[in-house]
Structure formats: C-alpha cells, structure tokens
N, C-alpha and C positions, 0 to 999 in steps of 0.2 A: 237121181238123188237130190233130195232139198234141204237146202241147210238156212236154217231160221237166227238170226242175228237179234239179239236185245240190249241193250246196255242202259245205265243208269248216269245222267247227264254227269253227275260232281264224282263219280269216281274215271280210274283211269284202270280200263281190262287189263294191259300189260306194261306194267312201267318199268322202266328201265331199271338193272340193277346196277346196287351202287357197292364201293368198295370200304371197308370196315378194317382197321386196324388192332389187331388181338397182339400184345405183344406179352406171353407170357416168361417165366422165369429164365428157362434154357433155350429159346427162341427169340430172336428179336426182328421185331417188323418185316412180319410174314404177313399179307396181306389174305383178305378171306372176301368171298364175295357173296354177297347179301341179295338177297330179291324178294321183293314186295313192297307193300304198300306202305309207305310211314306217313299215316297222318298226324302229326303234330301236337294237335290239339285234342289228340284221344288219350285215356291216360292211361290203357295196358294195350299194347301190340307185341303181334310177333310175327317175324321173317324168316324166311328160310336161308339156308348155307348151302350155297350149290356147287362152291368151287373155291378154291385157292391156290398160293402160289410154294414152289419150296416145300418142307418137309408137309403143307398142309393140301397138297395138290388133288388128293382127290378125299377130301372133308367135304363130310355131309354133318345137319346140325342142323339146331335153329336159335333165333334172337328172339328173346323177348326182353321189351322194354318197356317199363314203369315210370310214368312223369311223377315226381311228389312236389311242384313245384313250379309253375309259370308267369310269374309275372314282369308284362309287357312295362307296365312302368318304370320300372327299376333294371330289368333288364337279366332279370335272375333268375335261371332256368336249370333246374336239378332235377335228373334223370337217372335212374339205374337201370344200366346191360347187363342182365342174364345172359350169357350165351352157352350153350350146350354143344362142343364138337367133338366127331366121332372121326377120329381118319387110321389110313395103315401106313 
C-alpha cells in the first residue's frame, strides 16, 4: 500500500485544538473544545466541537465566526460567535 502526502506551505493539516469558553444562563464555565483552523484575517470561519467538560462532555457542534471589524491601528477587533451545540 502507497500512501501519497501533499500539503499547502501557509496552511497547517492538523492544528492543535484550542479551548472556548460558553458560559451560558444555568451553566457556568463549562469549558468546550474547538478544533480547526482560525485564520484571523478571514472574515467567516467555522470550527468544529468535539468535546467538553461537565454537563457538556460529550457535545458535538460547531463555531462559526464573523469578523465585522479589524483594525490593527486602533487596536479594535469585533467579532461574532455563533455557536451551535448539541449534547445529552
């Protein structure tokens, strides 16, 4: 068996997931974990939910996130989290 390898210099095939804070009304800072790619300077992404902590431990879901807003000069960067989670 041959297994054929390609990649694209400026992206990263598996980057590390990072941790997201959802704290909603009857829950408070129950942590959720996020995986994928956030580039920064794109101005719609979305991530997926592949895990959590406490009542949210096995939520699935995903983020999507909206820049309306970046400037480096001033220092003022507004962003909206959609996030969609599903757990039992």
């Amino acid at each position: 068996m041959e297994w054929n390898c390609h990649s694209i210099p400026i992206s990263i095939p598996f980057p590390p997931p990072f941790h997201s804070l959802l704290i909603p009304f009857h829950h408070t800072k129950k942590p959720l974990s996020v995986l994928g790619r956030d580039a920064p300077r794109s101005v719609d992404r979305e991530m997926s939910i592949v895990s959590g902590s406490g009542v949210f431990r096995f939520a699935r879901g995903y983020v999507r996130i909206r820049t309306y807003l970046d400037d480096i000069e001033t220092g003022v960067y507004v962003e909206e989290h959609d996030v969609s989670v599903f757990h039992s």
